[in-house]
Structure formats: C-alpha cells, structure tokens
C-alpha positions in Angstrom: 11.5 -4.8 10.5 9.7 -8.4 11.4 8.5 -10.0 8.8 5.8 -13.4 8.8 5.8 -15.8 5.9 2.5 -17.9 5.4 3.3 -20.7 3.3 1.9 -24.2 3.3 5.0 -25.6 1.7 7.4 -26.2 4.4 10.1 -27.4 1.9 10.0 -23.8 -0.2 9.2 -21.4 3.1 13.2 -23.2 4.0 14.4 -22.1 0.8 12.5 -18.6 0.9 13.6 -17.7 4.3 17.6 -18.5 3.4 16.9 -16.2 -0.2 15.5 -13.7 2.2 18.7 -13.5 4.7 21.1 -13.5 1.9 19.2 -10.7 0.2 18.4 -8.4 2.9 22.0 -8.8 3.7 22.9 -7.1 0.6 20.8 -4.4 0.8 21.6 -3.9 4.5 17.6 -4.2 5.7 17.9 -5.1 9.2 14.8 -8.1 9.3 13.5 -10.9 11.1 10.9 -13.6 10.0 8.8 -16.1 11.1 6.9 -18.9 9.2 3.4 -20.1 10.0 1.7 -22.8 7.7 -1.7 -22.4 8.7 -3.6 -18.7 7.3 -6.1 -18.6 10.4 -3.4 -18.8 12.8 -2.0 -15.7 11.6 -4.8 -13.7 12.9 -4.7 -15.9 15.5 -1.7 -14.0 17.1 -1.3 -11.1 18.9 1.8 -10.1 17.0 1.4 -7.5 14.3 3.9 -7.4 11.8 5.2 -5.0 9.3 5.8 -7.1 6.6 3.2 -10.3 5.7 4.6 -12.4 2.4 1.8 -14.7 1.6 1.5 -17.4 -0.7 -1.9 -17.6 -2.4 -2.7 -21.1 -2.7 -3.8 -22.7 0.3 -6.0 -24.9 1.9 -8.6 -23.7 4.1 -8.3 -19.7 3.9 -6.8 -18.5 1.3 -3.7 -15.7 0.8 -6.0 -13.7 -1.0 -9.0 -14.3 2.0 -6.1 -13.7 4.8 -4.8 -10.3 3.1 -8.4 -9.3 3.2 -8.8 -9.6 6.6 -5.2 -8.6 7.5 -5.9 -5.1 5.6 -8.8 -4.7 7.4 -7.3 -4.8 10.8 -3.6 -3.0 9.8 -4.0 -0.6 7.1 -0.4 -0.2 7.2 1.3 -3.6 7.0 3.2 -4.7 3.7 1.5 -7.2 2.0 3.3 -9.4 -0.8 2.0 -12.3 -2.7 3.8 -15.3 -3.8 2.7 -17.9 -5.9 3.7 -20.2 -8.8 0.5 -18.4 -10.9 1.3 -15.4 -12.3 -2.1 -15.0 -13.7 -3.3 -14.2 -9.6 -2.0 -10.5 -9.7 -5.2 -8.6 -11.0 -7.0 -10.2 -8.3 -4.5 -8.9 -5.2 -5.6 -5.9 -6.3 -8.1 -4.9 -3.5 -5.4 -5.7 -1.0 -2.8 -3.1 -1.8 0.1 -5.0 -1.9 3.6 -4.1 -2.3 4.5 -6.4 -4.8 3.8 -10.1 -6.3 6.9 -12.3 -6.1 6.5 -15.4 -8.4 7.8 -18.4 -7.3 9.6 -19.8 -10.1 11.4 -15.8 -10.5 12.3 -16.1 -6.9 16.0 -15.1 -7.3 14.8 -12.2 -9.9 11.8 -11.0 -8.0 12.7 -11.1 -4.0 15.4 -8.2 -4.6 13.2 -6.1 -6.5 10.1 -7.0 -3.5 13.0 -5.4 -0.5 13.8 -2.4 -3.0 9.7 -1.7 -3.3 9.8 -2.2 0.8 13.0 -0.1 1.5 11.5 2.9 -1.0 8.1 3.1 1.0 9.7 2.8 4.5 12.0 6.1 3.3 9.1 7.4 1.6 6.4 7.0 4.7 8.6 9.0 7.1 9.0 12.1 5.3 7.2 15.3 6.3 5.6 18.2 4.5 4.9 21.3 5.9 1.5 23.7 5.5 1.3 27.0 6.7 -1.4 28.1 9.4 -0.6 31.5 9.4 2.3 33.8 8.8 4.5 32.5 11.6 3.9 28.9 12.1 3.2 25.6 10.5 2.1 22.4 10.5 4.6 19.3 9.6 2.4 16.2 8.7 3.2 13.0 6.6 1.7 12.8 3.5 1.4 8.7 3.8 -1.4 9.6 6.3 -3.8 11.7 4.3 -6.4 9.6 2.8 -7.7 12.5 1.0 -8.2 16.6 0.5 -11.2 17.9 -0.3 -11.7 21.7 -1.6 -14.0 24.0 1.0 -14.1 27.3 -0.5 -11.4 29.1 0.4 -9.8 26.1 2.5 -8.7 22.6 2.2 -9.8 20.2 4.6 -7.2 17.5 4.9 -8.4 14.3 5.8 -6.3 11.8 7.8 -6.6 8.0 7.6 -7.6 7.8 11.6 -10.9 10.5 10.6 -9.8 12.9 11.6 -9.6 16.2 9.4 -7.9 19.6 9.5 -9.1 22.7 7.7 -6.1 25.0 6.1 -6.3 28.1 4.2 -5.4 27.7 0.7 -6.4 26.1 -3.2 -6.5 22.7 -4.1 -3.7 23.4 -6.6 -1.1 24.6 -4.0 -2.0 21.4 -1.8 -1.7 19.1 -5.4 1.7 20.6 -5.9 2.5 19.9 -2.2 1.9 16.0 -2.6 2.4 15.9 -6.1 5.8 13.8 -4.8 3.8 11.5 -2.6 1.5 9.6 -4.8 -1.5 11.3 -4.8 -4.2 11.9 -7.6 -6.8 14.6 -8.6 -9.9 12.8 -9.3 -12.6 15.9 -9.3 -12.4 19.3 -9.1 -12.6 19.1 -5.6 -11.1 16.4 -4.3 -7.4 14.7 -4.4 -7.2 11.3 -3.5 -3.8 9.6 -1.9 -3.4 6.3 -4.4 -2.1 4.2 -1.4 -5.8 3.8 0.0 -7.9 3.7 -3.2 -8.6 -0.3 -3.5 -11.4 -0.4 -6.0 -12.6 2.0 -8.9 -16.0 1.8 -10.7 -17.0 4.4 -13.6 -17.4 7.7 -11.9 -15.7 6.6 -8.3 -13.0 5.1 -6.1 -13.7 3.3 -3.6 -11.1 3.8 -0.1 -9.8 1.0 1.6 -12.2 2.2 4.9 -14.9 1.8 1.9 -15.6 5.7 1.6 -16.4 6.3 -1.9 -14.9 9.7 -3.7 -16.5 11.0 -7.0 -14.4 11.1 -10.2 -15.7 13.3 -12.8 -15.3 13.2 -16.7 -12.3 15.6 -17.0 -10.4 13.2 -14.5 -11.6 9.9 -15.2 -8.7 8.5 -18.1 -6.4 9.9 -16.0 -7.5 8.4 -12.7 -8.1 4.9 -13.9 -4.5 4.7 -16.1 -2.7 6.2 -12.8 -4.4 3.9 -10.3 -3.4 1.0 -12.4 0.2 1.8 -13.5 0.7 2.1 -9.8 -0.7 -1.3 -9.5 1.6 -2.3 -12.1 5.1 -0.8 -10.4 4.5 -2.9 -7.7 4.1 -5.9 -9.2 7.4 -7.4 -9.4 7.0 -10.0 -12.3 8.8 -8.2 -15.5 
C-alpha cells in the first residue's frame, strides 16, 4: 500500500513516519509513505494514494477542507485524521474516515488505525455470489454496492459507478446476503451499504455521490444508532 502524510509540523511528520515503520513492521503491512506540508499540493499531484493521514490543523486549507475534496475525487482512499483535538471527530464525519488518531495517543492509537486499515483491505476483496438462474451466478463485492432497492419481484442492485443490475429475489434474502458487509435497512424497500452514507437528516441519508434514500419510521432509531456506532468503531481514541 502507499500511503501520504499531510502535516505541517515537519518535526512530528519525522516522528510519525518512524512510529509508522516500526508499526507496520509488526503487523507485516507491506507500506510506503510520503510527507507533503502543504494541503493544496496534495491535489496537486497526479499520484493517488490508498491511504491519506491528515492532520487537521493547518494553514491555508484545512485537513477537514482537503478530505472533502479528496473524497470527492477517490471514493475509495483511506482517510485518517490526526490532531492534538480530540473534540474534531464529529466534524470528520462527512468524510468517512477510517479512524481519528490523536496526537498525544500516538503510540496507543496508530496500531489500532493499521488494524481498522488491514480489516477493510481483507474485507473489500471478498465476493458474494447471487443466482441468475438455476445454473449460474453472479460473484460481486459487496464494498461496491451503494445500495439495493426492492422492484416487485426483483432487487435492483445498485453499484457505486451507476450502474445497476436487476436479480430475482426479496429484499430479505439480499439483507441476509450482506448482513456481514456493513449494510443497513433503512425502508421497506431499500438497504443502504453504511460505507457511502455521509450525512443523515430526520427521514433520509444522504450518499456520499449526494443521492438521498428515504428512511421511514419503523427504521429510523435503528438507522441513526447504526450509522453512528459505525462512526464510533472507527474512531480510534478510547
């Protein structure tokens, strides 16, 4: 994996980066990283990388302003925040991040941040498969599916790149499918993938490509306390 740390603090991006060796060499992740001081030359570069540890505090554009723009551009890239302000980690909500690493809680925090990465990385290849008839089957990858949406007697499928995919069966059989893969059942018709929700209001979430799916009253407590113990495994402070 390649990594980029975005740090205006020369002095702790030396000290992170020889944490970051040391720990990945324990838990055998094969990574590189760079350092760049400056957010705005970050997506300056032609590089894309699948890791982006960004501090939050910086002149000019912020970590929070830079993870905007960097989800925007690669849905799939890790994001982590650092920071000495632990108070920041409701607002890197809309970002979908991995984790939050505090500064001061490096030693503590780092290991659990490469055991959230390593998880996802195991958990993003992995393939399900759906019948299309009695004798063959699709194999697909659950970490693609923004959402499914019931059509009668079918399920369409709905990938992350728009495109969509209708199969014949219930919404149930396709929950218990992806039950494993974080996904939630926000209506009667519709289960959303929790990796792409990044904002909920009273009676919807909101997709990180901005779609908005309904959640109805018999879902709603159970949407909005999943969604947001999610948020809460990833972030690393304990």
């Amino acid at each position: 994996m390649k990594a980029i740390l975005v740090d205006d603090d020369i002095g702790f991006c030396e000290m992170f980066l020889a944490r970051l060796r040391e720990e990945a060499g324990k838990q055998d992740i094969v990574l590189e990283c760079d350092v760049c001081h400056e957010s705005k030359k970050v997506l300056q570069q032609n590089v894309v990388y699948d890791i982006y540890f960004l501090d939050i505090e910086m002149e000019g554009m912020s970590g929070l302003e830079l993870a905007g723009e960097l989800r925007g551009r690669y849905i799939h890239a890790e994001i982590i925040f650092i920071s000495f302000h632990e108070q920041y980690v409701w607002q890197t909500f809309p970002a979908k991040p991995g984790a939050f690493i505090r500064k001061a809680q490096l030693d503590t925090d780092l290991p659990k941040a490469l055991q959230i990465i390593a998880k996802r990385n195991r958990e993003n290849s992995v393939e399900v498969e759906i019948p299309v008839n009695s004798r063959t089957s699709d194999k697909i990858r659950p970490m693609d599916i923004l959402y499914c949406k019931s059509a009668e007697h079918y399920v369409d499928f709905v990938w992350e790149n728009g495109s969509h995919k209708l199969y014949r069966m219930k919404l149930n059989q396709a929950e218990e499918l992806l039950q494993a893969y974080h996904f939630v059942r926000t209506h009667s018709r519709y289960l959303v993938n929790l990796e792409y929700i990044c904002g909920l209001s009273a009676d919807r979430v909101i997709l990180i490509n901005r779609e908005e799916i309904p959640v109805s009253r018999t879902y709603k407590r159970k949407v909005h306390m999943t969604v947001m113990n999610l948020d809460e495994q990833k972030r690393v402070a304990q």
